[in-house]
Structure formats: C-alpha cells, structure tokens
C-alpha positions as CSV (number, residue, x, y, z in Angstrom):
1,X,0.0,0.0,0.0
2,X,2.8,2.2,1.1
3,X,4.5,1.6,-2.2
4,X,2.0,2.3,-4.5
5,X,0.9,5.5,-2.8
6,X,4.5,6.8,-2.7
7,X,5.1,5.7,-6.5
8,X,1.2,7.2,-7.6
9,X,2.5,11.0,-5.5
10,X,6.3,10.7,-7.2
11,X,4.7,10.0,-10.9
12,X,2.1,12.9,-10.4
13,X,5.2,15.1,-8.9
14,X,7.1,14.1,-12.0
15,X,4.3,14.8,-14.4
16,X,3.6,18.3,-12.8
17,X,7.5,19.8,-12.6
18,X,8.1,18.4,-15.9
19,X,6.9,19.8,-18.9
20,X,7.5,16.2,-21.2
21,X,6.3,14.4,-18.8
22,X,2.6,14.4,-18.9
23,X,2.0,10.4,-19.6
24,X,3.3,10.0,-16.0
25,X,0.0,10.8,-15.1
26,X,-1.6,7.6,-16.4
27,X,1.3,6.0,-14.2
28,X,0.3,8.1,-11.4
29,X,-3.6,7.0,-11.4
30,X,-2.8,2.7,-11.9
31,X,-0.5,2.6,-9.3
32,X,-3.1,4.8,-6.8
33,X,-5.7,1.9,-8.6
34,X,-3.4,-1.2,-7.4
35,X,-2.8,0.8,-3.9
36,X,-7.0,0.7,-3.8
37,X,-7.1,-2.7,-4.5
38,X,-4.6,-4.4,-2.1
39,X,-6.1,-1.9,0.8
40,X,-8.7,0.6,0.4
41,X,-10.0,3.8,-1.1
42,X,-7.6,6.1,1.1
43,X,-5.0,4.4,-1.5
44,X,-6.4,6.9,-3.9
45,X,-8.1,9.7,-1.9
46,X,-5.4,10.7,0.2
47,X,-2.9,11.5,-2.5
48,X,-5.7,13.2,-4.8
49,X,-6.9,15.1,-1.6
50,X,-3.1,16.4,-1.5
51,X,-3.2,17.1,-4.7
52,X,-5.8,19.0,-5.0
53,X,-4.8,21.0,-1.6
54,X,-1.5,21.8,-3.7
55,X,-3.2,23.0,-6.9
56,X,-5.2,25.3,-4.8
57,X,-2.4,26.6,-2.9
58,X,-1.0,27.1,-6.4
59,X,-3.8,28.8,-8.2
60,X,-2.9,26.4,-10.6
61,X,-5.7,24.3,-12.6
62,X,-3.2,23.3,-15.4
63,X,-2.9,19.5,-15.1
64,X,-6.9,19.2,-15.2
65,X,-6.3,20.6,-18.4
66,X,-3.8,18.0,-19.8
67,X,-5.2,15.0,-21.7
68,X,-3.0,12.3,-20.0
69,X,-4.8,13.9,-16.7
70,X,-7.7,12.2,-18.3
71,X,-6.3,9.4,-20.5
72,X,-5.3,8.2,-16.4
73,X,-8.7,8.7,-14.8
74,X,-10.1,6.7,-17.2
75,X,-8.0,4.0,-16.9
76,X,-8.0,4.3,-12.9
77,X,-11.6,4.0,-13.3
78,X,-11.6,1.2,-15.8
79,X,-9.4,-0.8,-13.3
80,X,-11.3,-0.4,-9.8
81,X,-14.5,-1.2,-11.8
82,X,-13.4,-4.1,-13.6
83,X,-11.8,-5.3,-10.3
84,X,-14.9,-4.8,-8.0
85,X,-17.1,-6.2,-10.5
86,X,-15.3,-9.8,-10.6
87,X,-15.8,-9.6,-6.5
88,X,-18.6,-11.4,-4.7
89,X,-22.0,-8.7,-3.6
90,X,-20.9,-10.0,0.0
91,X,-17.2,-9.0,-0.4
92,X,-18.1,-5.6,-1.9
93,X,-20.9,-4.8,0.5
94,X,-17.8,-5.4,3.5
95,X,-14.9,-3.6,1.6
96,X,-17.2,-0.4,0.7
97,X,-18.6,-0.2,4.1
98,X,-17.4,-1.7,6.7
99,X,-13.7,-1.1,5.6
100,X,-14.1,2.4,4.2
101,X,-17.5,4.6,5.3
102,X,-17.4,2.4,8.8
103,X,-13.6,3.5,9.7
104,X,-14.2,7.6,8.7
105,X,-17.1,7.3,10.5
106,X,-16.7,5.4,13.8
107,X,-14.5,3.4,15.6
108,X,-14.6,-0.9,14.7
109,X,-13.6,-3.6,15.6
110,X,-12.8,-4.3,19.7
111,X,-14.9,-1.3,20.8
112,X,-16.8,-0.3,19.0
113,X,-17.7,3.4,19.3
114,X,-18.9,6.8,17.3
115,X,-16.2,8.9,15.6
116,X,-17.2,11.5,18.1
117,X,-15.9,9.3,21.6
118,X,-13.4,7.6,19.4
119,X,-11.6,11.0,19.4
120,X,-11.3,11.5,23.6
121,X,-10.7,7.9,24.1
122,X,-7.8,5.6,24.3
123,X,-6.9,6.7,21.1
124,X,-7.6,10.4,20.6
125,X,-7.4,13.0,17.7
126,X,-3.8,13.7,18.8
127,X,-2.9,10.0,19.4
128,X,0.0,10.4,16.0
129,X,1.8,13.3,17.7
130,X,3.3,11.2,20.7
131,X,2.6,7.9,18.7
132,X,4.9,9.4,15.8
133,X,7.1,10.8,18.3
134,X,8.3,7.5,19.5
135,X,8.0,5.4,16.1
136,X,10.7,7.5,13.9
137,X,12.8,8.6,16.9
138,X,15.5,10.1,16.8
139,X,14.4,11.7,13.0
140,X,11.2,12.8,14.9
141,X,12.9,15.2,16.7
142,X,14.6,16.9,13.5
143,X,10.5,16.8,11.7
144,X,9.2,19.6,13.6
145,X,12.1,22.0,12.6
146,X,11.9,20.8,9.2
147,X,8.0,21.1,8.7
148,X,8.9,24.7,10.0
149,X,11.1,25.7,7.5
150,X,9.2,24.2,4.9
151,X,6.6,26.8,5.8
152,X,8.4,29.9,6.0
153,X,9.5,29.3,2.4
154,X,5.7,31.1,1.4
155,X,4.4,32.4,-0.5
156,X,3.6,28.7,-2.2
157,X,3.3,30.2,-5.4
158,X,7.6,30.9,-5.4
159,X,8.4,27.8,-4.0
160,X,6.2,24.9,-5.8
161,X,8.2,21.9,-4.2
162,X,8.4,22.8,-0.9
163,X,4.5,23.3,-1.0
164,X,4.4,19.6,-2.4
165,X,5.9,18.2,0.4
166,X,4.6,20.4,2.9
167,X,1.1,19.5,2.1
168,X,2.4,15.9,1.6
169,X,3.0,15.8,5.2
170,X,0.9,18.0,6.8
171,X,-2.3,17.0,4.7
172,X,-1.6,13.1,5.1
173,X,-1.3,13.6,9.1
174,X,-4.1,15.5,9.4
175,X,-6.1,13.0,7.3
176,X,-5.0,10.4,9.5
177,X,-5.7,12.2,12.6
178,X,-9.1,13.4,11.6
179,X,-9.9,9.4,11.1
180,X,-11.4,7.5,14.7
181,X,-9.9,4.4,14.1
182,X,-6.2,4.8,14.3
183,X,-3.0,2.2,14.3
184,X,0.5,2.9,14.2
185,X,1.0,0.9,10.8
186,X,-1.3,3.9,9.5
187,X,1.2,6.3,9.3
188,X,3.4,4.1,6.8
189,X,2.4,5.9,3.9
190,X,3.6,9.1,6.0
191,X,7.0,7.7,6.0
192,X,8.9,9.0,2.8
193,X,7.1,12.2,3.1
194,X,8.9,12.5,6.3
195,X,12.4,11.2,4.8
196,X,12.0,14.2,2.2
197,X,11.4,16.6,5.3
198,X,14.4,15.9,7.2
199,X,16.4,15.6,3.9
200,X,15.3,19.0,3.2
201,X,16.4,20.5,6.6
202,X,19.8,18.9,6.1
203,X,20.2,20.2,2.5
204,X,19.4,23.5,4.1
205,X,21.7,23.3,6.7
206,X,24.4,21.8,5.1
207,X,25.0,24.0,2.0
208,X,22.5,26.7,1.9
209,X,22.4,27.6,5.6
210,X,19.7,29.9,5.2
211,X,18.5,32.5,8.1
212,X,15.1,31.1,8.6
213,X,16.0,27.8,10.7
214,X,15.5,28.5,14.1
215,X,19.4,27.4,14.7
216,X,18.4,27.8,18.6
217,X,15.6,25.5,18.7
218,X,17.3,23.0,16.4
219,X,20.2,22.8,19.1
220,X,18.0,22.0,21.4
221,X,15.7,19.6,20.0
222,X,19.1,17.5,18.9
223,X,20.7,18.1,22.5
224,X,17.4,16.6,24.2
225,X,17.9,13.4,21.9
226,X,21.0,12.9,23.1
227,X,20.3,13.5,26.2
228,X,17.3,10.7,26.1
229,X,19.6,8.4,24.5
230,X,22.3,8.7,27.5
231,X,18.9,7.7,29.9
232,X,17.6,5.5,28.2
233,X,20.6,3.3,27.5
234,X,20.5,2.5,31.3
235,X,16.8,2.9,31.9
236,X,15.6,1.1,29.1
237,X,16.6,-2.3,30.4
238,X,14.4,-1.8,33.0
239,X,10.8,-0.6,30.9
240,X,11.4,-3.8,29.1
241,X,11.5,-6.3,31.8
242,X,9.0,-4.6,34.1
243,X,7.1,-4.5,30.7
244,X,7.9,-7.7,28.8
245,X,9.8,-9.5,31.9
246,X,13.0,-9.8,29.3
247,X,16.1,-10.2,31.3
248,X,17.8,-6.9,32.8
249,X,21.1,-7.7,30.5
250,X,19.0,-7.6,26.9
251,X,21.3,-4.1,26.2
252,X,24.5,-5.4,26.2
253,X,26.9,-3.1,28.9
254,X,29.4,-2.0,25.8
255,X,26.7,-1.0,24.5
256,X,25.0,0.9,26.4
257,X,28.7,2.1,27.0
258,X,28.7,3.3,23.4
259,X,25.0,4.5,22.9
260,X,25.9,7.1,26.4
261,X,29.3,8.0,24.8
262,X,27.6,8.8,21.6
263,X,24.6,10.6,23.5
264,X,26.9,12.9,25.1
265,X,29.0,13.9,22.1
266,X,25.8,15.2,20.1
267,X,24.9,17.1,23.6
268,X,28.4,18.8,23.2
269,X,28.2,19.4,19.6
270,X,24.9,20.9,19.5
271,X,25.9,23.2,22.3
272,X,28.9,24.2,20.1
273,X,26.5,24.7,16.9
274,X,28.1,22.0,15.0
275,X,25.0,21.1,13.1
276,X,26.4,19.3,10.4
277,X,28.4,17.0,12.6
278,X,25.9,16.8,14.7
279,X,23.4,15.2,12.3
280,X,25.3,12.7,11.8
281,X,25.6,11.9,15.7
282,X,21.7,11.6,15.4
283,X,22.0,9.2,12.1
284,X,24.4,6.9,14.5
285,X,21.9,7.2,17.5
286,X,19.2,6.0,15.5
C-alpha cells in the first residue's frame, strides 16, 4: 500500500514539474488503482486530496487541463471497476462499508464506538503526535524543525516543491488524525514524506544555511535526543522487563557504554553549533 501510494505521488510530482512528462500521469492514477485494491480507497483519496490541496495553494488548474490527466482517470476507473465487479455482492458490500465509510465514520472492531468518543478515548485526535514521536525517533525530533522551514519558504506560489511536500506531510497527518480508528501501521504511507522533510532540513543546513531555521531550537531539540539516548541506555533495560519480563542484560553493557558515549558527544556538539556533525551523531543514534 505504502509503495503504491509513494510511487502514484512521485509520478504525479514528476508529471507536474516536468513539462514532457505528462503520460506520468496515467502511471500516477494505476499505481493509486493497485494501492485501492490491495487496501482501500484512502490508497487513492489521500494522495488526490493532497493534490488538490497543492493545486489550490497554487492557483494552478493546469494538469486538469492535460489530456494524460484524463487518459489516467479513465484508466483508474476502468481498473477499480473491472476489479470490483469480478468480486462477490458480499465481499463488496464489506470492503465499501465496513472497511471504508465504517472507519471515517466510527471506531470498529474491539470497541466499537462513534467517531465523536473515538476522538477523547484511548486513542484520541492527537494520538500520532506522541505515537509518531516515538516510532521514527531520533528523526522525529529533526520533523518539527523541518516542517517549519518548509513553511516559512511562502508564499507557495515561489516555491512549488516545498509546498508539495509540505502539504504531503501535513495533509496526510491530518487525514489520519481526523480518522477515529487509528494504528500505528497507518502512518506508513507518512514515512517517505517525512524522509524528504528531514532531507530537506539537512540540504538546508548543510549548504545553503539559510537565516530562517531556528538554529536555537534546532540545538536543542538535537541536544534533548541525546540526552534521552544517554537515559535510556540504562533505563531502558528496565521498561522492558517490568514491561515484557526480558532479562535486565538484553542491552549489552558496551553498548549501552557506546550509545551514552555517543549521546553525550551530540549534547556537546549541538551546544557548540556544530549542526552538520551533529546530524550525523543523530544518524548513528538511530
């Protein structure tokens, strides 16, 4: 699923930034069709939702005017209709509802409850932020900064492929945050757009260096992930067995040695500003 959204958003990307490239449409809408058919709708929603957020933000109704645009509709629809129609009344009656109206609309399966106490419950509307916090660490700690500078490089309108991947990000979170029923193995197709935002941040850093990065927050951000690393190399250990009952010597002593030696040096370097060394402190931590 992951896959085939990532590839349907990079041939649209392609097809929009390159003037030639127009028949990467048609690729753009089958692979978003074969996403909808291992999974669900949301394999073709989400990344036309984005898209359509970004043409707004643009001002820009150019690729509804380009044939392929079409030529790949067609076919998407020719595909998805084809494929539901060889499936049993039974299994399209579950996909179409239970899988897709039933999970926008409340939460399934266990508990089942409405959308509206799905969102203050065990899993609320801001379940991703700490949930996402933990998952990618220690690159989580480098998104917010990144999402940041993605946004101060407005107006959209100058800077088309930062607004791609801003919307990428922020659009496909809030989607997912907006939805009651809510899993960590959601946030896959989240993923590469976060890869792109903390490749961005280093670009920046690294050889443009531009004024906008909040260099002081950065620091810190990066200095706290050391600093967790050098705690939780000893503490860790012990959440694991009092959670799991896994024996106190799971981390190894050299290295938890090594992860606090490492944990210290990016505290030092991001109090001395060394950003670009420091990011690569980060890569070793993680």
């Amino acid at each position: 699923l992951t896959f085939f959204m990532t590839l349907g958003l990079f041939a649209w990307a392609k097809a929009y930034f390159e003037d030639d490239s127009g028949r990467w449409y048609v690729v753009g809408f089958v692979a978003l069709s074969f996403g909808t058919m291992m999974k669900s709708f949301h394999a073709l929603a989400l990344p036309a939702l984005m898209f359509g957020l970004f043409l707004l933000a643009q001002r820009d109704a150019g690729p509804l005017r380009r044939r392929e645009f079409w030529y790949g509709f067609m076919v998407s629809t020719l595909l998805l209709t084809g494929y539901f129609m060889l499936l049993s009344q039974e299994f399209r009656d579950h996909f179409l509802i239970k899988e897709t109206f039933w999970r926008l609309t409340a939460q399934v399966g266990d508990q089942q409850r409405s959308a509206f106490e799905a969102f203050w419950g065990k899993r609320p509307i801001h379940w991703y932020v700490y949930t996402i916090w933990f998952d990618l660490f220690p690159w989580s700690v480098l998104m917010p900064v990144g999402v940041f500078v993605l946004w101060k490089r407005r107006p959209w309108l100058q800077s088309p492929r930062e607004a791609w991947v801003w919307w990428w990000v922020v659009g496909y979170f809030l989607a997912f945050s907006l939805v009651p029923e809510k899993h960590e193995r959601y946030l896959m197709p989240l993923v590469p757009a976060i890869g792109l935002v903390v490749g961005y941040l280093w670009h920046q850093i690294r050889e443009e260096s531009p004024t906008a990065i909040p260099d002081k927050v950065l620091r810190l951000l990066i200095g706290l992930a050391g600093a967790a690393f050098v705690v939780l190399a000893f503490l860790g250990p012990v959440l694991l067995q009092k959670k799991w009952y896994v024996s106190l010597n799971v981390i190894p002593l050299p290295m938890q040695i090594g992860l606090t030696i490492l944990g210290l040096a990016v505290i030092v370097l991001a109090i001395r500003a060394r950003l670009t060394t420091v990011f690569l402190g980060v890569g070793g931590l993680g």
